[in-house]
C-alpha positions in Angstrom: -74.9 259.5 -68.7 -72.0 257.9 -70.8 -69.6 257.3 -67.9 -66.4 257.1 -70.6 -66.0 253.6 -69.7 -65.2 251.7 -73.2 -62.5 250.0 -73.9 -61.1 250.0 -70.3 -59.7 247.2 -68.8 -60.8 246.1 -65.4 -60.7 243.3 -62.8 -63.3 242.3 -60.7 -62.3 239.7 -57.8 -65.0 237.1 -55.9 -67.1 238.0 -59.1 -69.2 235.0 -59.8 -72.0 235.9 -58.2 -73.8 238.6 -55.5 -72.0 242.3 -55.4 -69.2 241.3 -57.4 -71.2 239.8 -60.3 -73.3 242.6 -60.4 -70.1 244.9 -60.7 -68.4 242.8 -63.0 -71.3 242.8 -65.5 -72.5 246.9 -65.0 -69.2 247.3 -66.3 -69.4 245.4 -69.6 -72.2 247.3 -69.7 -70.0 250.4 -70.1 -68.0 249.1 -72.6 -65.6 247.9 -70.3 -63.4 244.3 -71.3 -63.7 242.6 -67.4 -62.2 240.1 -66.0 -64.1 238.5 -63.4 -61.6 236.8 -61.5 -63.7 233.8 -58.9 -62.9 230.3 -57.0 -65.2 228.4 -59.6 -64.2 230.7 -62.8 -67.7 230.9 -63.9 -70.3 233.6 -64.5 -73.2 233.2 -65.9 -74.1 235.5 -68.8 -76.6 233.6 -70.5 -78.8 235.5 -72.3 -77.0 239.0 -71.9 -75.1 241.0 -74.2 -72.4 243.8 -73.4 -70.8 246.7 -75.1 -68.0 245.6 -73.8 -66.4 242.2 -72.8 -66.8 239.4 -70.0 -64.3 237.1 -69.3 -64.4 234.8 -66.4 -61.0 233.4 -65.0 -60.5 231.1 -62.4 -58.5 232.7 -59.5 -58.4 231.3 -55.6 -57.8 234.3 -54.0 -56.9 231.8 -50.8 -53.9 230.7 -53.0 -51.6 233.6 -52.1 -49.5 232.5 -55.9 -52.6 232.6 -57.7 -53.7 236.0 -56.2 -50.2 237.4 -56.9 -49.8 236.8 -60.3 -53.8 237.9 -61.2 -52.6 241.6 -62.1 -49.8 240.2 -64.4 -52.1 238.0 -66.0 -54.7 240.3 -67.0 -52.0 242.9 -68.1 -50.4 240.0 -70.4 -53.7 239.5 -72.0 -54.8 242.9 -72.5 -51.7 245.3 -72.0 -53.1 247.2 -68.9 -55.2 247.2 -66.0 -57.2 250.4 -65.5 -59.8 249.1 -62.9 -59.3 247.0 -60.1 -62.8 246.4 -57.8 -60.9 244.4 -54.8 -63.8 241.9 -53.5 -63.4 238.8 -50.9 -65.8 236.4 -49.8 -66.5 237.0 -45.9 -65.2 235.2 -42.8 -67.6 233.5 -40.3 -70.2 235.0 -38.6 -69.7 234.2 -35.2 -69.9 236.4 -31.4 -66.2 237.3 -30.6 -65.8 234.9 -27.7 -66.7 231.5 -29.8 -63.7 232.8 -32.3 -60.7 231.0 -32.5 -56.8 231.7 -33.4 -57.5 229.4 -36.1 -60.9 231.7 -37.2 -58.9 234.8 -37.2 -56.1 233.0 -39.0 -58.5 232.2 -41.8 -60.1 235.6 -42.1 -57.0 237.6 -42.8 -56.5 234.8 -45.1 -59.5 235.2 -46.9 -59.7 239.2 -46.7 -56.5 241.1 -45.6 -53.8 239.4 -47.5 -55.3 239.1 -51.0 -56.8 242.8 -50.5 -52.8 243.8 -49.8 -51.3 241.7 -52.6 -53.6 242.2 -55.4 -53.5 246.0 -54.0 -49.7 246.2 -54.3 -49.6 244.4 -57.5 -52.7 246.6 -59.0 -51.1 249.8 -57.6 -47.4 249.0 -59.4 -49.2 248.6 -62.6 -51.0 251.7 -62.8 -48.2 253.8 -60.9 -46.5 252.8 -64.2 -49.2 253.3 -66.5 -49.5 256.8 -64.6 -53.5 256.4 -64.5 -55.9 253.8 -62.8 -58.2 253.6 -60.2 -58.7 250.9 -57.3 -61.9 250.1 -55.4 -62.2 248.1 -52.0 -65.8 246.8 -51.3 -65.8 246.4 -47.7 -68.8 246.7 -45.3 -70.9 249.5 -43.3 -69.7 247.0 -40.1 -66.6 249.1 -40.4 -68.4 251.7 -39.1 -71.2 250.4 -37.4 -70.8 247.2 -35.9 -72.8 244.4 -35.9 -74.0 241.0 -34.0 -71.4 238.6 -34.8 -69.1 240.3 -37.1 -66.2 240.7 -35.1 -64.0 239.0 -37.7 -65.1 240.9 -40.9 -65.6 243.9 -38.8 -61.6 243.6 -37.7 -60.6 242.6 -41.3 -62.3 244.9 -43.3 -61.2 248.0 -40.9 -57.7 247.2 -41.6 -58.3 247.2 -45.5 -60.1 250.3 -45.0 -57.4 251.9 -43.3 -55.3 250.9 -46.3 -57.7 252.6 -48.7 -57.1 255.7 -47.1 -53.1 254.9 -46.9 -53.0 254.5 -51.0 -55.1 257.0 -51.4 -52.7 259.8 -50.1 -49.6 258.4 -51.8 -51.3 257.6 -54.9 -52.9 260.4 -55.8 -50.3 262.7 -57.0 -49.2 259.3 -59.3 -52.3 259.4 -60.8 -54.1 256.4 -58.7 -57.3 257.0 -57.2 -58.5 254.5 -54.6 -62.2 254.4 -52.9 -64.2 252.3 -50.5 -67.9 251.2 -51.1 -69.3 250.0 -48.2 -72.5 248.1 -48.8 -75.1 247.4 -46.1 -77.8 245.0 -45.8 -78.1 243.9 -50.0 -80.1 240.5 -51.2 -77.0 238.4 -51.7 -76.3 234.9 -50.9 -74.5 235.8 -48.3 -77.0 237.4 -46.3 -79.7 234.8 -47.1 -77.2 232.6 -45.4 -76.9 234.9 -41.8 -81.0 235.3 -42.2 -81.1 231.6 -41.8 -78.8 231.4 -39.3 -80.4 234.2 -36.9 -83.5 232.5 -37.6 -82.1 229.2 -36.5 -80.5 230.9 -33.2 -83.4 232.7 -32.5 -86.1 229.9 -33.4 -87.6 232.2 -35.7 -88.7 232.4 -39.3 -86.3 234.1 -42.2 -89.1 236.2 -42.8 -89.4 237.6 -39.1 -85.5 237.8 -39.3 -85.8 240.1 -42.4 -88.3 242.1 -41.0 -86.2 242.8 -38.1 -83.1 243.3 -40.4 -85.4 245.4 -42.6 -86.9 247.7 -39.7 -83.4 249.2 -38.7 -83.2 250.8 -42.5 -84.9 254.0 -43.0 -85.6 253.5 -46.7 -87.7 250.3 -45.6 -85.9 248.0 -47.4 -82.1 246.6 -48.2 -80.2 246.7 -51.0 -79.8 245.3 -54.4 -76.6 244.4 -55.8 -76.9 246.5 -59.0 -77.5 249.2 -56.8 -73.7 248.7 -55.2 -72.8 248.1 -58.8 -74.1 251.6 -60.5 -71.9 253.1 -57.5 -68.5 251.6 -58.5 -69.1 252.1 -61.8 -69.5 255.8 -61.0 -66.2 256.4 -58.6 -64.3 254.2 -61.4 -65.6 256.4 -64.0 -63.8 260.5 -65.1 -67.2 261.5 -64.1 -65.6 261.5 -60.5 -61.9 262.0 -61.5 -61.7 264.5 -58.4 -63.0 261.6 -55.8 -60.1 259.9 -54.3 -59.9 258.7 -50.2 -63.3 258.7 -50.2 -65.8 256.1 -48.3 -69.2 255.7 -49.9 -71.9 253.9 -48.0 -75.0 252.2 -49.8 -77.0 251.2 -47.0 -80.4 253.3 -47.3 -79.6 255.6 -44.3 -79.0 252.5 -42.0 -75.7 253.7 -40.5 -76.2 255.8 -38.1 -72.3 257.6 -37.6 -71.8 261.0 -38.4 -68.5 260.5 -40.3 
């Protein structure tokens, strides 16, 4: 399916490796010229070749300046921004009575304020371009919480909320704006809370997996190019009348209704 992709401009944020890699690069794929915005500014494409473009740029997205002057970068370099796939590293993992002011502090550092700024700045731009779409990749804990995710689950609810918010007054501007929520997908990240539950629990990572594993329906979790071939998608005209919309890619492991 030719998802009408080429030649659009997009930004990918926290993109040097994991989910946002994989987005980043599934949308060169479509011809897409991507910015994939990271701490380090690198992404490895060694060996791979594109329809469209990869450019890595080096953005902290804990530097409130450098998050808020992102958008205007990449529309000074390329004239627009069509695409914007809003990603953040995650807080700690911790129970909710070991966290700290100082934990919560950082975690709306790290997720809540450069989801609102770079979604202001991205929804300006394509307000005035009259066309664009925005993702937020957030997490199925929104819904369903988890051991020790009190501070992403609190986080990422309020940047869910504003998903829905822009959604509404966006739409009849010409702006749609989605959620992906990925469950448990073979990251870095959760590599790094398998060995920690296996630590806790004086287990092995592979018992912890199997335990994370057994809670899925589809048997196992998630790869990243899986999340990636879903934003590409909801970016895409092939689902021009999607808008508000939360889409979770978790194999069945969420268990709400809604």
């Amino acid at each position: 399916m030719d998802l009408q992709l080429q030649g659009k401009v997009a930004l990918v944020t926290a993109a040097s490796q994991g989910i946002g890699r994989a987005v980043g690069l599934r949308l060169a794929a479509e011809g897409a010229i991507v910015v994939m915005a990271s701490r380090s500014g690198g992404c490895d494409t060694q060996g791979e070749s594109f329809p469209g473009k990869v450019v890595p740029w080096q953005a902290d997205l804990a530097d409130a300046g450098a998050t808020g002057s992102l958008v205007a970068r990449v529309v000074a370099e390329f004239g627009r921004l069509d695409i914007a796939v809003l990603n953040t590293p995650g807080p700690a993992i911790k129970p909710f009575l070991d966290t700290t002011d100082a934990d919560w502090a950082a975690a709306h550092e790290m997720l809540v304020r450069p989801m609102t700024q770079l979604a202001l700045t991205a929804s300006r731009q394509m307000v005035g371009q009259g066309n664009g779409n925005i993702v937020f990749l957030t997490s199925t804990w929104v819904k369903q919480p988890a051991e020790g995710g009190a501070l992403s689950a609190s986080m990422r609810s309020a940047v869910s909320a504003l998903s829905k918010q822009m959604a509404l007054e966006l739409a009849p501007k010409g702006v749609r704006v989605n959620q992906v929520q990925p469950g448990a997908t073979a990251t870095a990240r959760m590599q790094n809370i398998v060995k920690m539950k296996a630590q806790k629990n004086g287990s092995s990572e592979g018992e912890e997996i199997d335990q994370i594993v057994k809670l899925i329906p589809m048997g196992r979790w998630g790869e990243p190019e899986e999340i990636a071939d879903t934003v590409a998608f909801i970016v895409s005209p092939r689902a021009g009348f999607i808008t508000g919309a939360t889409l979770q890619i978790d194999g069945g492991a969420t268990r709400t209704t809604i």
